[in-house]
C-alpha positions as CSV (number, residue, x, y, z in Angstrom):
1,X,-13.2,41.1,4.2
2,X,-9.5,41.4,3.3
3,X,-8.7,40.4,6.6
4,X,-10.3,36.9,6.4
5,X,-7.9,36.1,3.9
6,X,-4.8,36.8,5.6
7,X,-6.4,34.9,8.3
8,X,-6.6,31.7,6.3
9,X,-2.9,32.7,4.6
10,X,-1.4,32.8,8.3
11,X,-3.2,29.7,9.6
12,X,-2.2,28.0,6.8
13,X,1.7,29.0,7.0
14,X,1.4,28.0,10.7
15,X,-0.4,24.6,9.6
16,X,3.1,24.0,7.0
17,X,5.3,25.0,9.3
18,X,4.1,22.4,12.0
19,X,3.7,19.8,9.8
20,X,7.3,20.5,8.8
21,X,8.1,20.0,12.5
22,X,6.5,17.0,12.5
23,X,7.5,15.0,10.3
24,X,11.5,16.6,11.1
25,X,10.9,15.2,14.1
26,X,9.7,11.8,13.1
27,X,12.5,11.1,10.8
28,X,15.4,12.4,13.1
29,X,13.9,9.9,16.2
30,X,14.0,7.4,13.3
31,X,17.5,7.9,12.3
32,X,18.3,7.7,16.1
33,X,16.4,4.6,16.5
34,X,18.2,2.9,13.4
């Protein structure tokens, strides 16, 4: 089952990585809109 884990390891660098997007995103349209 070793490939269940680097399942969860790869969804979960995917699930950092957009949530880094994100919220880069958010807070450069903020600085734009201040």
């Amino acid at each position: 089952m070793r490939w269940l884990g680097q399942m969860l390891r790869y969804s979960w660098l995917l699930f950092v990585e957009a949530s880094a997007d994100l919220c880069n995103g958010y807070y450069s349209s903020n600085d734009h809109v201040q």
